[in-house]
mmCIF file of the N, C-alpha and C atoms, coordinates in Angstrom:
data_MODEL
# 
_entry.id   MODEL 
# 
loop_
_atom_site.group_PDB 
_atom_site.id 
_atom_site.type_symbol 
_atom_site.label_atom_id 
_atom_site.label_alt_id 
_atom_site.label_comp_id 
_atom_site.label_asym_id 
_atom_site.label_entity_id 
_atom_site.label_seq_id 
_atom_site.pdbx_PDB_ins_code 
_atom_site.Cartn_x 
_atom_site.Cartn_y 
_atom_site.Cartn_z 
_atom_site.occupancy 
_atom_site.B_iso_or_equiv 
_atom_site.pdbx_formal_charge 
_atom_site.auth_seq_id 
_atom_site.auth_comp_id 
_atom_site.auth_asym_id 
_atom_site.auth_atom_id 
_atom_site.pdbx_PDB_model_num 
ATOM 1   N N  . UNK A 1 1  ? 73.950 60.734 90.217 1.00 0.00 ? 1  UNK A N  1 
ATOM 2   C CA . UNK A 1 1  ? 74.108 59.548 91.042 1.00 0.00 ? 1  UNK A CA 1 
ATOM 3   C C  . UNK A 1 1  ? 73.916 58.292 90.186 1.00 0.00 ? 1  UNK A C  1 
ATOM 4   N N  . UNK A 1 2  ? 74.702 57.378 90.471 1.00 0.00 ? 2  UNK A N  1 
ATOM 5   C CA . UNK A 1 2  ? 74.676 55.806 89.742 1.00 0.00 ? 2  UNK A CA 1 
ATOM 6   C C  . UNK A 1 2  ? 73.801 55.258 90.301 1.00 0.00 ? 2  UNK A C  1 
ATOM 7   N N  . UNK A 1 3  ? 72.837 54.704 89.606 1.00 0.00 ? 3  UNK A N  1 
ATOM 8   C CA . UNK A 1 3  ? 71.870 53.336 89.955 1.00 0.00 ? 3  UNK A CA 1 
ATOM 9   C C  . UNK A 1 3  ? 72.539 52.275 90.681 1.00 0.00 ? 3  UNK A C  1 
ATOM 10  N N  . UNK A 1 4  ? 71.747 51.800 91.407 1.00 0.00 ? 4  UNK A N  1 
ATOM 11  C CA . UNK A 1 4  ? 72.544 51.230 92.246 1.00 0.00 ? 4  UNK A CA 1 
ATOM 12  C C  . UNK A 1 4  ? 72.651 49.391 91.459 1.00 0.00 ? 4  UNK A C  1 
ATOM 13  N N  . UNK A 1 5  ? 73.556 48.802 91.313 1.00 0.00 ? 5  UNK A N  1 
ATOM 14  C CA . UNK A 1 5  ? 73.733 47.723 90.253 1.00 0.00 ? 5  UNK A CA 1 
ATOM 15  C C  . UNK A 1 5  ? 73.179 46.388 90.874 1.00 0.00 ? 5  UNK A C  1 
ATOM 16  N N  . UNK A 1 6  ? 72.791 46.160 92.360 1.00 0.00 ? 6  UNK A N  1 
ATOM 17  C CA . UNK A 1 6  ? 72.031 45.019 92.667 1.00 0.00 ? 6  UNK A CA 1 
ATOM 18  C C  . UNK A 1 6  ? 70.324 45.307 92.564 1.00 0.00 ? 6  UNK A C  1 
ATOM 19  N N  . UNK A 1 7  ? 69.781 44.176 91.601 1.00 0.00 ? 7  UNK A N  1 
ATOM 20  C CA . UNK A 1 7  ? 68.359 44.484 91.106 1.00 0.00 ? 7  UNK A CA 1 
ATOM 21  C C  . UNK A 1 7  ? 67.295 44.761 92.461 1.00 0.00 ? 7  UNK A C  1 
ATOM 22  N N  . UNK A 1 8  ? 67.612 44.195 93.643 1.00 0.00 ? 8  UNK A N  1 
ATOM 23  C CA . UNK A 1 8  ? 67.118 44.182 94.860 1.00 0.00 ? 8  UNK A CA 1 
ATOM 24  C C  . UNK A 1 8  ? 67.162 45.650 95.576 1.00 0.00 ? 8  UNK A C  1 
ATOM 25  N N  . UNK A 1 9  ? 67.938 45.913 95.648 1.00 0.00 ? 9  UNK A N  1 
ATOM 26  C CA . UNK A 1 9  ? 68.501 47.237 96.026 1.00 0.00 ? 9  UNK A CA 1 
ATOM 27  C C  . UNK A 1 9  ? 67.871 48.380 95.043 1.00 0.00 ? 9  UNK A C  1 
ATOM 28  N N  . UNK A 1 10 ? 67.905 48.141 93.815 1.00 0.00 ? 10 UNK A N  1 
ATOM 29  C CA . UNK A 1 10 ? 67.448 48.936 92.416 1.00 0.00 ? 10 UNK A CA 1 
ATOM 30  C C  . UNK A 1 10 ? 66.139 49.362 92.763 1.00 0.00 ? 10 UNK A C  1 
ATOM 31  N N  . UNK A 1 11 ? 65.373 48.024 92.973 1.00 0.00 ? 11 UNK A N  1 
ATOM 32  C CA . UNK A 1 11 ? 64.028 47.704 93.056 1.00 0.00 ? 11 UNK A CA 1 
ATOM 33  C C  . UNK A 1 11 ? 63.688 48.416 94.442 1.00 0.00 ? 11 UNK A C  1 
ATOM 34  N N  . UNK A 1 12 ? 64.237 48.564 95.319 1.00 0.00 ? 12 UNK A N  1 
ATOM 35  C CA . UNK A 1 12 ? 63.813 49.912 96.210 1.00 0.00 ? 12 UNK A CA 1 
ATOM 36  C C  . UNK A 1 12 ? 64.150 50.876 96.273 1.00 0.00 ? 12 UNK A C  1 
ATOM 37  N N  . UNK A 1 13 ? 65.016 51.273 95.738 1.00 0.00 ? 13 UNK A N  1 
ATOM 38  C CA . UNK A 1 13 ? 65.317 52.471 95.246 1.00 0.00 ? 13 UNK A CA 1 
ATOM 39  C C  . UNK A 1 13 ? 64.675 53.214 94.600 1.00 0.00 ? 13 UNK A C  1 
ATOM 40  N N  . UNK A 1 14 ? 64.033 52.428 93.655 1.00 0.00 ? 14 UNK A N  1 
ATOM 41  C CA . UNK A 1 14 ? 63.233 52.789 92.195 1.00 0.00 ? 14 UNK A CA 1 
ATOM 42  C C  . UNK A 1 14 ? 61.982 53.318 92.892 1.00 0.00 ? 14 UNK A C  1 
ATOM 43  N N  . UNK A 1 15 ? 61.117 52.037 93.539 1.00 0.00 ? 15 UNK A N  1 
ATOM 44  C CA . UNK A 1 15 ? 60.173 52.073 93.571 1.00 0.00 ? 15 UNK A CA 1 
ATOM 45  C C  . UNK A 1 15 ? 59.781 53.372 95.370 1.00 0.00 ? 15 UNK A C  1 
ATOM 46  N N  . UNK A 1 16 ? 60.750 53.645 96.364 1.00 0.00 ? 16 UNK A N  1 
ATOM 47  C CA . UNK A 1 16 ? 60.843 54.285 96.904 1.00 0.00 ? 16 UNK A CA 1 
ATOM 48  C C  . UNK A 1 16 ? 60.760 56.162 96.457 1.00 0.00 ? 16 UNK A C  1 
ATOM 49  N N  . UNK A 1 17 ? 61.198 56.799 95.350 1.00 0.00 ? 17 UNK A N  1 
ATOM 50  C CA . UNK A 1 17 ? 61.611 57.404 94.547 1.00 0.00 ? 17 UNK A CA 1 
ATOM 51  C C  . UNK A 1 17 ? 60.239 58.033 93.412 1.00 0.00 ? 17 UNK A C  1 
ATOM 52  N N  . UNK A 1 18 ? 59.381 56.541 93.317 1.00 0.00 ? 18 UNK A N  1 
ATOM 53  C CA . UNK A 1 18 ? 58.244 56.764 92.994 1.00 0.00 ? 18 UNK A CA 1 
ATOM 54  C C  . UNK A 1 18 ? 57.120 57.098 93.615 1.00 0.00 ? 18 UNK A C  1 
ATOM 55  N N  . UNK A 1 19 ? 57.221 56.564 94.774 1.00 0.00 ? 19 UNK A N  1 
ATOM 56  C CA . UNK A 1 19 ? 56.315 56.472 96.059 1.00 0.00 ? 19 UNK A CA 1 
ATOM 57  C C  . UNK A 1 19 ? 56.339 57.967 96.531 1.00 0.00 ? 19 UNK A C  1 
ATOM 58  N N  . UNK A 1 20 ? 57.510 58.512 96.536 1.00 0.00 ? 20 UNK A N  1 
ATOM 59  C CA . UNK A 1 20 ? 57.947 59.556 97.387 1.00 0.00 ? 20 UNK A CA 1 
ATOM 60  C C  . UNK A 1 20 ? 58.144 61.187 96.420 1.00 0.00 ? 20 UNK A C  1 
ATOM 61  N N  . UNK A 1 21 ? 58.364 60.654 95.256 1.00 0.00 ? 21 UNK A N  1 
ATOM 62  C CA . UNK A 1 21 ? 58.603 62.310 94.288 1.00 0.00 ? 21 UNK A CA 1 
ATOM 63  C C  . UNK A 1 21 ? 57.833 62.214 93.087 1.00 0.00 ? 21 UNK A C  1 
ATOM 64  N N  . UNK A 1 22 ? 57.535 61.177 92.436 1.00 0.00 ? 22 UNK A N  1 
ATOM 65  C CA . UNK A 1 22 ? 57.174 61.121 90.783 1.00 0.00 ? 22 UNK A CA 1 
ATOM 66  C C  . UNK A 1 22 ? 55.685 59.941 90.675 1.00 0.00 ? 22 UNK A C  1 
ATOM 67  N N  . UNK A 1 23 ? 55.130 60.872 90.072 1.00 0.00 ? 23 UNK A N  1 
ATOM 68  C CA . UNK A 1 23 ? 53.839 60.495 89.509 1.00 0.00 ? 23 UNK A CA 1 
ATOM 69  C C  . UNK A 1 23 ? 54.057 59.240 88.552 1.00 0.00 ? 23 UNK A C  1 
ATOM 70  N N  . UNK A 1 24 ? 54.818 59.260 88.193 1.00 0.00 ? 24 UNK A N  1 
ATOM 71  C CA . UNK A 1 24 ? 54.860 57.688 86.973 1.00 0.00 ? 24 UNK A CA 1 
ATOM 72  C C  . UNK A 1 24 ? 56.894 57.933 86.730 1.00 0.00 ? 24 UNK A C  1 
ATOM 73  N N  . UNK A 1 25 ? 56.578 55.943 85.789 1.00 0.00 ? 25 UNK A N  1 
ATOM 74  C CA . UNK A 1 25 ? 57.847 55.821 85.723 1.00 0.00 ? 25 UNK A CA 1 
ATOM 75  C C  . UNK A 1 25 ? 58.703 57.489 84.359 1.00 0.00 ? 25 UNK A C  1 
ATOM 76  N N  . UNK A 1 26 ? 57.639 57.333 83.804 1.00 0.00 ? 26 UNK A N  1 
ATOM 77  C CA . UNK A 1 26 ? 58.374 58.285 82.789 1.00 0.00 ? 26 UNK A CA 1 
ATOM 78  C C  . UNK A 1 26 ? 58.729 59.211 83.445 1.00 0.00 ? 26 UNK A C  1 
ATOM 79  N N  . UNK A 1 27 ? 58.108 60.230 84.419 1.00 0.00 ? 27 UNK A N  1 
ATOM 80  C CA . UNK A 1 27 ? 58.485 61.284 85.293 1.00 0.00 ? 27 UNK A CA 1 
ATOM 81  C C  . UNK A 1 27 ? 59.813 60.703 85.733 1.00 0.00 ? 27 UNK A C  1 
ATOM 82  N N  . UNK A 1 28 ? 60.151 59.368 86.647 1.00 0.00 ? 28 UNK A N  1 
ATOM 83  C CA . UNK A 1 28 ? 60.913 59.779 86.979 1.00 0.00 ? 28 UNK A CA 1 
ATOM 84  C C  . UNK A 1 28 ? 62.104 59.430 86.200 1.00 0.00 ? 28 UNK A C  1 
ATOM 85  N N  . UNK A 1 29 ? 62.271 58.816 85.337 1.00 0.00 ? 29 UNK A N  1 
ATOM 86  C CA . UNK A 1 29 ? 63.692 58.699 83.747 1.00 0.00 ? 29 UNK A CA 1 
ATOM 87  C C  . UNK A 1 29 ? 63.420 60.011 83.292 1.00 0.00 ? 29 UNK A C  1 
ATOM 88  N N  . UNK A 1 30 ? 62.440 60.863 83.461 1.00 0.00 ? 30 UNK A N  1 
ATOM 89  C CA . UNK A 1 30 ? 62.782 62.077 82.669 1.00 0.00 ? 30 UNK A CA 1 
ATOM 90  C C  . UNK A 1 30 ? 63.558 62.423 83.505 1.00 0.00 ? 30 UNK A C  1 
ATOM 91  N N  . UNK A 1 31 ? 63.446 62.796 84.719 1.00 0.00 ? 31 UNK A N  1 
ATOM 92  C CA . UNK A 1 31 ? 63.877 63.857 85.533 1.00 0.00 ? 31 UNK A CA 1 
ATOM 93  C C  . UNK A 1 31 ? 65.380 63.398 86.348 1.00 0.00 ? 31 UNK A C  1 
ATOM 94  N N  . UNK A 1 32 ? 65.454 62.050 86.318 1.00 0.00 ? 32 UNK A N  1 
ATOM 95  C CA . UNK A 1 32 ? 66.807 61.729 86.791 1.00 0.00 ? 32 UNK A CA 1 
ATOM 96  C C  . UNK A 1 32 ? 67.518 60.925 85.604 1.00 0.00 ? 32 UNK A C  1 
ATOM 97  N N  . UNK A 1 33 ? 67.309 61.614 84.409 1.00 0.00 ? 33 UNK A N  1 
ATOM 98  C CA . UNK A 1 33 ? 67.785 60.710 83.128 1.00 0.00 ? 33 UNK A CA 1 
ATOM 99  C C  . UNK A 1 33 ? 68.548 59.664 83.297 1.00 0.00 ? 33 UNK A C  1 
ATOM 100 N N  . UNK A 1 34 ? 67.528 58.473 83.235 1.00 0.00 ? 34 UNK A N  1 
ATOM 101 C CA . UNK A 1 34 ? 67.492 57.144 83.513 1.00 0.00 ? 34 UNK A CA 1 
ATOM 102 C C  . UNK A 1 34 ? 66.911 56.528 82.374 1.00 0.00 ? 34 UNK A C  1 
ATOM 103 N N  . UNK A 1 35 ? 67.722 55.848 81.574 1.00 0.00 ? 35 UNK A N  1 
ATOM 104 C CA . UNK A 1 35 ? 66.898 55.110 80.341 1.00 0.00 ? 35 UNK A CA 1 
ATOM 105 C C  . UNK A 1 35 ? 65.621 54.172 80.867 1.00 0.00 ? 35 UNK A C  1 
ATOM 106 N N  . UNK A 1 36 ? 64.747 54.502 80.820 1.00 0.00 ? 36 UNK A N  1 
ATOM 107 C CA . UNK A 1 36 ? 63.744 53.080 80.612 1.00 0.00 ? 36 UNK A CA 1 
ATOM 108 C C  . UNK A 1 36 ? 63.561 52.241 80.652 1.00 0.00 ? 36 UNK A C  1 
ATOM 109 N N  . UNK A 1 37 ? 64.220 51.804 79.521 1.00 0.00 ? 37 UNK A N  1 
ATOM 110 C CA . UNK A 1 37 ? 64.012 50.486 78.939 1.00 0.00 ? 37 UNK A CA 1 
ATOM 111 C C  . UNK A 1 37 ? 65.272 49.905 79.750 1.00 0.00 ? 37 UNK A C  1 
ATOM 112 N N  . UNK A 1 38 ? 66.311 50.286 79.691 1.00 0.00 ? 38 UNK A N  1 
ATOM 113 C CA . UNK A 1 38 ? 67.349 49.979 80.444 1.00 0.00 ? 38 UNK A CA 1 
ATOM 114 C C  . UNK A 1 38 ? 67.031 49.530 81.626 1.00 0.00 ? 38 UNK A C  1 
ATOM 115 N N  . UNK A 1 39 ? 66.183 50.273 82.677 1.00 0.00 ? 39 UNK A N  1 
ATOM 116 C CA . UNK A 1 39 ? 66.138 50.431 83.883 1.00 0.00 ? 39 UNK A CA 1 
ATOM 117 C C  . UNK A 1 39 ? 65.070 48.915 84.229 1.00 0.00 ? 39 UNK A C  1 
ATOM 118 N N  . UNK A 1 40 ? 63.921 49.083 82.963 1.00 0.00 ? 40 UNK A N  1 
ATOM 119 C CA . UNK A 1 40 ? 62.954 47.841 83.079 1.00 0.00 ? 40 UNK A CA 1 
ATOM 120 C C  . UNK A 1 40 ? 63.102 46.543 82.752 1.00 0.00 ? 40 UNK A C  1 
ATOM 121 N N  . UNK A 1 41 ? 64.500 46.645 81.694 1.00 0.00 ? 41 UNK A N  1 
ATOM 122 C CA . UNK A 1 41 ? 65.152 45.291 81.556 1.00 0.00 ? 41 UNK A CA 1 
ATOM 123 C C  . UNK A 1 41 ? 65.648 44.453 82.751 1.00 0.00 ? 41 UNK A C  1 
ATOM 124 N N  . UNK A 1 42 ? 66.557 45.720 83.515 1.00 0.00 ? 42 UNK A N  1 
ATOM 125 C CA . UNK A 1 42 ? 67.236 45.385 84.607 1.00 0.00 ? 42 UNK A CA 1 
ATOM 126 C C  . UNK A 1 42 ? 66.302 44.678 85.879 1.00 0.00 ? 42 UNK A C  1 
ATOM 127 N N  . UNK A 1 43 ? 65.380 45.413 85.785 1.00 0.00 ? 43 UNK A N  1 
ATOM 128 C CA . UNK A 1 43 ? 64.396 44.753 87.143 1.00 0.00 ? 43 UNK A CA 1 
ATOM 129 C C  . UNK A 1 43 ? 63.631 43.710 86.141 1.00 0.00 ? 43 UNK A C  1 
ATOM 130 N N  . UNK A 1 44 ? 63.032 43.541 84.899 1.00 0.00 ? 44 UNK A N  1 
ATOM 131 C CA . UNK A 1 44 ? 62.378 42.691 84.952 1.00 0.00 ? 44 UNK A CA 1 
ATOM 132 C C  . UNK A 1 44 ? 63.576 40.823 84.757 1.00 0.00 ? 44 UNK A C  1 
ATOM 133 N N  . UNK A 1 45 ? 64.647 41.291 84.674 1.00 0.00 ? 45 UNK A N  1 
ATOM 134 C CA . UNK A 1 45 ? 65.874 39.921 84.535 1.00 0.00 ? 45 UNK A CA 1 
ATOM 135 C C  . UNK A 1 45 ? 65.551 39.227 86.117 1.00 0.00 ? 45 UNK A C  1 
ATOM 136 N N  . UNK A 1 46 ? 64.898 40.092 86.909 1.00 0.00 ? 46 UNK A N  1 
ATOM 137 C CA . UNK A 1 46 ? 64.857 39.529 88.255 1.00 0.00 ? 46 UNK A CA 1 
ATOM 138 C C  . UNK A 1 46 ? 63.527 39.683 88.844 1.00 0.00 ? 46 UNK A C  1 
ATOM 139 N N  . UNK A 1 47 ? 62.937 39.286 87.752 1.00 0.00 ? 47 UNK A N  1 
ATOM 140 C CA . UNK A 1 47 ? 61.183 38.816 87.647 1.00 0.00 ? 47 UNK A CA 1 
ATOM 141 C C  . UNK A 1 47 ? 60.401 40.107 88.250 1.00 0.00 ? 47 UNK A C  1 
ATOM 142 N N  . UNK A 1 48 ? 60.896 41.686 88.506 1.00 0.00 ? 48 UNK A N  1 
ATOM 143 C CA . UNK A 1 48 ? 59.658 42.766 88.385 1.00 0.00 ? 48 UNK A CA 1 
ATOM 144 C C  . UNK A 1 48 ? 59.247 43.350 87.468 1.00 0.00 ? 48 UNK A C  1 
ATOM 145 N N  . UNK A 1 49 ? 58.027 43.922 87.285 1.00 0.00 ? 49 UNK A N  1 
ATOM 146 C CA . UNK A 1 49 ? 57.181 44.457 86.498 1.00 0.00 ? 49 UNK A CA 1 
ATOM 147 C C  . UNK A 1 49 ? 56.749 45.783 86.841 1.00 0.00 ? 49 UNK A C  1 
ATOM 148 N N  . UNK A 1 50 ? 56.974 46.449 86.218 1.00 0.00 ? 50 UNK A N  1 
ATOM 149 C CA . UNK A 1 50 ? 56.200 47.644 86.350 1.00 0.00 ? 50 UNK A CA 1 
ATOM 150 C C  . UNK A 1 50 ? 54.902 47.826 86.352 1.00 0.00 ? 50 UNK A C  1 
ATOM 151 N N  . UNK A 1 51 ? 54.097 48.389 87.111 1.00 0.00 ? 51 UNK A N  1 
ATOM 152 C CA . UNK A 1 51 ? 52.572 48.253 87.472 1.00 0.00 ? 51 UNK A CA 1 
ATOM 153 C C  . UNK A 1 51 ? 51.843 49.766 87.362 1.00 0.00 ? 51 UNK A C  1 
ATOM 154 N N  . UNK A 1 52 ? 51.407 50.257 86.578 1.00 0.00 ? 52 UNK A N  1 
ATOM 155 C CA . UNK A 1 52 ? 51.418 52.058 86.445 1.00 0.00 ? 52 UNK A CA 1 
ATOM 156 C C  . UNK A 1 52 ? 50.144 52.068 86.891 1.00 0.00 ? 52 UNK A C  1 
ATOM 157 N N  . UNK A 1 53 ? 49.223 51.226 87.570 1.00 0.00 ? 53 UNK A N  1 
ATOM 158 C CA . UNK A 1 53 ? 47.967 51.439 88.358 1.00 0.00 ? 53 UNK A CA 1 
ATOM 159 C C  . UNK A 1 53 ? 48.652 51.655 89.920 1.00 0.00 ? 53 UNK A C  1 
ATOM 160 N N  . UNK A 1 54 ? 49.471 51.173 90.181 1.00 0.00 ? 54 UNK A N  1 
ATOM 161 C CA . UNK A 1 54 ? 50.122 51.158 91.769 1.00 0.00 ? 54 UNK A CA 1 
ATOM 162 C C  . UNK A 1 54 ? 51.639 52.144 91.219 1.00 0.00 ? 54 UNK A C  1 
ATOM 163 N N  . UNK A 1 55 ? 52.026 52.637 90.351 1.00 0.00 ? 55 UNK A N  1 
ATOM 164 C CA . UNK A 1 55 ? 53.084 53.259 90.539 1.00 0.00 ? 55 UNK A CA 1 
ATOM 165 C C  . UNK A 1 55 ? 54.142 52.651 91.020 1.00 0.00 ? 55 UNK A C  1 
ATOM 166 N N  . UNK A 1 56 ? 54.352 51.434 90.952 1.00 0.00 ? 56 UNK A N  1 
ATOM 167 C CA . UNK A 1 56 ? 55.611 50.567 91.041 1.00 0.00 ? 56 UNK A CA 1 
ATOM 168 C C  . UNK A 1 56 ? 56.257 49.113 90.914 1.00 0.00 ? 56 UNK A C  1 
ATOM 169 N N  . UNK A 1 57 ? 57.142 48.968 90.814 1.00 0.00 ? 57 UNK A N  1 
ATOM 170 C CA . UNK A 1 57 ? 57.476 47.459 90.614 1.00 0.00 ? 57 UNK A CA 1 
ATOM 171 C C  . UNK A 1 57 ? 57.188 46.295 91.362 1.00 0.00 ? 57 UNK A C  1 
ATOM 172 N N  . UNK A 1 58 ? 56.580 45.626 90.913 1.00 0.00 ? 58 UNK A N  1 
ATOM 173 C CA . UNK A 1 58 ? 56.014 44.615 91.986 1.00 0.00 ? 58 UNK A CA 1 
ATOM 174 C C  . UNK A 1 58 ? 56.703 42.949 91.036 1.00 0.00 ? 58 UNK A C  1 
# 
């Protein structure tokens, strides 16, 4: 499945995904091979951060 390309949309997706199947971000780019850095560029261009005490982008 394609990421979805609006950062808004991304950003719940992502963070839904985390909430719901995967212990941290690396779990889930391992498991739905999703670059990273890619993925954290993309949300942070639209001011989120990854937060690995809360398990998601805020």
């Amino acid at each position: 499945m394609a990421l979805p390309s609006d950062p808004f949309i991304l950003l719940s997706y992502v963070n839904t995904k985390l909430r719901d199947d995967y212990p941290s971000l690396d779990e889930l780019c391992r498991a739905e091979d999703i670059d990273r850095d890619s993925l954290t560029a993309t949300l942070a261009a639209a001011g989120f951060e990854y937060m690995p005490s809360i398990n998601q982008f805020r």
